[in-house]
C-alpha positions in Angstrom: -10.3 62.2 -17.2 -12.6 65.3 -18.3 -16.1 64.7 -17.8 -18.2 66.6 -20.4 -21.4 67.6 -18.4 -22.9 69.4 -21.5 -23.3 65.9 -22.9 -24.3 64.2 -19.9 -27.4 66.2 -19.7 -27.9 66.2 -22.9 -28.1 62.5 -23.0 -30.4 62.6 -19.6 -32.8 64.8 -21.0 -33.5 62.8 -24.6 -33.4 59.5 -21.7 -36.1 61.4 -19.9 -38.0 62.6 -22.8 -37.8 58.9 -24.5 -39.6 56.8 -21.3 -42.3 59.5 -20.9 -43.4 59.6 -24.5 -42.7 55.3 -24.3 -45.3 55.7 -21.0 -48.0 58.0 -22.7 -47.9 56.5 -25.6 -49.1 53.1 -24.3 -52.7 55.1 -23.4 -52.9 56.1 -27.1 -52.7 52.7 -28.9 -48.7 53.5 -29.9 -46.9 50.3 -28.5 -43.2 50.9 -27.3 -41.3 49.4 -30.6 -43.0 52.9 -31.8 -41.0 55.1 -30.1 -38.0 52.6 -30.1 -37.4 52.8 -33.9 -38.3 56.3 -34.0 -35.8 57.6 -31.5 -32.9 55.8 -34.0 -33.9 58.4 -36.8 -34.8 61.3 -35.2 -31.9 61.8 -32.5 -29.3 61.9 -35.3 -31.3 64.6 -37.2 -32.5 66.6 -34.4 -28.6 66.8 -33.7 -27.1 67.4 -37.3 -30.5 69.8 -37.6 -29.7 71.6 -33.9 -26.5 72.1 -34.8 -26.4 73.3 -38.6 -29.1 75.8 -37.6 -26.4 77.1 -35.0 -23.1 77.1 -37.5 -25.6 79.0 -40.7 -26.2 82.0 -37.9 -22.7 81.9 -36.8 -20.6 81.4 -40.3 -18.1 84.6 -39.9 -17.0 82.5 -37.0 -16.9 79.0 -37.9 -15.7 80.3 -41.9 -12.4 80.7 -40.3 -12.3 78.1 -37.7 -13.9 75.4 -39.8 -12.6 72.4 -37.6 -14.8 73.8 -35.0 -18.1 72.6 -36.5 -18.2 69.6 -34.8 -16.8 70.5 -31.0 -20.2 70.0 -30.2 -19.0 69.4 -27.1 -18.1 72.7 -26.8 -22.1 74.1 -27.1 -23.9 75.5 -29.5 -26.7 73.2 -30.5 -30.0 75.4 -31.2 -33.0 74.1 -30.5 -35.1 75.5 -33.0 -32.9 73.5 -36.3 -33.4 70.3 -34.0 -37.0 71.0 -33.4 -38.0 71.6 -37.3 -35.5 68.4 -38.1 -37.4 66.6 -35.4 -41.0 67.1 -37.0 -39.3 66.6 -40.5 -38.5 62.8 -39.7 -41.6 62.6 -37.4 -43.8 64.0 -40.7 -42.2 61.4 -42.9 -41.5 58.0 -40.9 -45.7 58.3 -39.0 -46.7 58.5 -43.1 -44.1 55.6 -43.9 -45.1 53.3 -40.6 -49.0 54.4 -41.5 -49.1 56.2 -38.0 -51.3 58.9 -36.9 -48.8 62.1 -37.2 -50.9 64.1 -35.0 -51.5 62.1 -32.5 -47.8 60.9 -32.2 -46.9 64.4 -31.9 -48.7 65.6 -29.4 -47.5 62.6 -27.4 -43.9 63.7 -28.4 -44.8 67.4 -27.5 -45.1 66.0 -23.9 -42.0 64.4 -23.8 -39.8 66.9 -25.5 -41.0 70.3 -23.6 -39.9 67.9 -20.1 -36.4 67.3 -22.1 -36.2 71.0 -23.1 -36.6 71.8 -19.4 -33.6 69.2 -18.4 -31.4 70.0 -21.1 -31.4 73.7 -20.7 -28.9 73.2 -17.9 -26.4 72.0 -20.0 -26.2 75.4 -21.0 -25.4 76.3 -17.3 -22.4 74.3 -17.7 -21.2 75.9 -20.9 -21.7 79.3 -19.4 -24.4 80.4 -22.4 -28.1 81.4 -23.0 -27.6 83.6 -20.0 -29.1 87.4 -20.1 -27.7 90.8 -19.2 -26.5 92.0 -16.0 -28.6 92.2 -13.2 -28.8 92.8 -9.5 -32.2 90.9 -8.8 -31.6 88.6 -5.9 -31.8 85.2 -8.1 -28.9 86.4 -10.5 -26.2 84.2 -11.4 -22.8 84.9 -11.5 -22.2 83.7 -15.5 -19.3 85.0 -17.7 -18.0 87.1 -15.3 -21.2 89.3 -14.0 -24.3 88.4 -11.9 -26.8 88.0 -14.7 -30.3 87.4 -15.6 -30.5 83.2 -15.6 -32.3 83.0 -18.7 -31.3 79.3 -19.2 -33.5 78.7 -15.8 -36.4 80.6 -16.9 -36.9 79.1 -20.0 -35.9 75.5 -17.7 -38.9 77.0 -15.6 -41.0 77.7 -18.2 -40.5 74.9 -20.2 -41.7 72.8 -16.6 -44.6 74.9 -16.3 -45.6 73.6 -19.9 -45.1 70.5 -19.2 -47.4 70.0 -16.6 -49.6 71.9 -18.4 -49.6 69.7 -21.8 -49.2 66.4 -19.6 -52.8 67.3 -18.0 -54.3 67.9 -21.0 -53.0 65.4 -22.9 -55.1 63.3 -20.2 -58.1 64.8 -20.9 -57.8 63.2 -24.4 -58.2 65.9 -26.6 -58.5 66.0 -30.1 -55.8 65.3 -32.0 -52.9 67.8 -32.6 -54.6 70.3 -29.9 -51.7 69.5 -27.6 -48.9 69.6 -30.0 -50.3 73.1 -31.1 -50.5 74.1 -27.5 -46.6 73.1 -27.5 -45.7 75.3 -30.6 -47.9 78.3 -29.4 -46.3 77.8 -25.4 -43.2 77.0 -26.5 -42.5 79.9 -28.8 -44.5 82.7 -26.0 -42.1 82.5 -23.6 -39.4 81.6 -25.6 -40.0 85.1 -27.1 -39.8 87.3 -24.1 -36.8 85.4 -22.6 -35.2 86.0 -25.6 -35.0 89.6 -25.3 -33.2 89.3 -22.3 -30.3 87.5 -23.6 -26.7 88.7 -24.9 -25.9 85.9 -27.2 -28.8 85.3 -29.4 -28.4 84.5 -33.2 -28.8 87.1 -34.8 -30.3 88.0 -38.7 -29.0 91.6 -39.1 -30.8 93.7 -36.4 -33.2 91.1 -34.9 -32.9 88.4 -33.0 -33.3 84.4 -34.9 -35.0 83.1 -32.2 -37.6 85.8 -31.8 -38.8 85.7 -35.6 -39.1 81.7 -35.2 -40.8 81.8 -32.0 -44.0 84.5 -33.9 -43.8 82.3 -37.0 -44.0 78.9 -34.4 -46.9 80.6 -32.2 -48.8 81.5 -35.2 -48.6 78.0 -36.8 -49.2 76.4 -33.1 -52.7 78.2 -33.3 -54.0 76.8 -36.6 -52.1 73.3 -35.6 -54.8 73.6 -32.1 -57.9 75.3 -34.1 -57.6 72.1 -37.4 -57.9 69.4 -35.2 -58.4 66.5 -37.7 -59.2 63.3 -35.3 -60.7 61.9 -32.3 -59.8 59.5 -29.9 -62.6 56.9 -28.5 -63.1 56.5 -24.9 -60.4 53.6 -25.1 -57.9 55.9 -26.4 -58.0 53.8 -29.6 -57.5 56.3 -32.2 -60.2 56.9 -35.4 -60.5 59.0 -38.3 -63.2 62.4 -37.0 -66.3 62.8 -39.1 -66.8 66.2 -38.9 
């Protein structure tokens, strides 16, 4: 029986990401059903999103092997489309279940920068997101050559973050301040790891990823300059004054 690792970590790193965002949210005033409902909308969309974005930057290939759109098993699920399909449902179900969006997403920010950091090794396993060629010590031998691991630096990076965000997030800042943080982190490193890479998306001569990660960092340092609420001593959550 094949056992499809890609998928396996995949599924451990939304398992991961769901518990810690259950966990923090319980110090903000979001009970569990919260996150329990919302994870049954935005999994499915993050996915379809993730993996659309992919297919649109890769349509000379998947024009003439259509039936390979779905053999998501196979890779190929950018995070970027799951990322803006993720805040799309987040945007819309928080206004529909009369939740704080900003406050629930820099909760999520938490969780999903940890799962970033755990599902980048599915990419290991697929032998993809790697970099050029390389004869630094901690090179990995992918798709024939030692290479730049650029799946583990971003994995790294993405850690780094986490830790980061999680410690602030304790410090009970105003609202969105941590999910702009995300964006602006996020979309730095993801930036310069970029370059290294030899399988980006591409949009003619520059790389997709790369032109999402400026637009991302810019918008991550309004979202962290406009925050628009405060949080009590409690953690109960208020509408700011200012």
């Amino acid at each position: 029986m094949s056992v499809y690792w890609y998928g396996i970590i995949i599924a451990l790193a939304i398992a991961v990401g769901y518990f810690v965002a259950r966990r923090l949210g319980k110090h903000f005033g979001l009970e569990g059903w919260v996150f329990d409902k919302f994870m049954l909308w935005v999994i499915p969309a993050a996915f379809i999103g993730a993996r659309l974005w992919y297919v649109i930057f890769n349509l000379n290939y998947y024009s003439l092997y259509p039936g390979k759109i779905f053999a998501v098993w196979e890779g190929g699920l950018a995070i970027h489309g799951g990322i803006f399909a993720g805040v799309a449902v987040a945007l819309i179900w928080t206004r529909v279940k009369k939740i704080k969006f900003l406050r629930f997403a820099d909760v999520m920010s938490v969780a999903l920068i940890l799962g970033q950091a755990i599902g980048r090794w599915a990419n290991y396993v697929n032998q993809e997101a790697y970099g050029k060629p390389t004869d630094l010590p901690w090179a990995m031998y992918i798709a024939g050559e030692y290479r730049h691991p650029t799946f583990l630096y971003e994995s790294i990076w993405n850690l780094f973050l986490f830790f980061g965000l999680y410690h602030y997030l304790s410090q009970r800042p105003r609202s969105g301040k941590v999910f702009g943080l995300y964006l602006a982190g996020y979309s730095l490193g993801r930036f310069f790891i970029e370059a290294m890479r030899t399988d980006s998306l591409m949009l003619g001569s520059f790389r997709v990823a790369q032109i999402v990660s400026i637009v991302m960092f810019v918008a991550g340092i309004i979202v962290y300059l406009w925050g628009t609420t405060k949080t009590t001593r409690s953690g109960a959550i208020e509408d700011s004054k200012d």
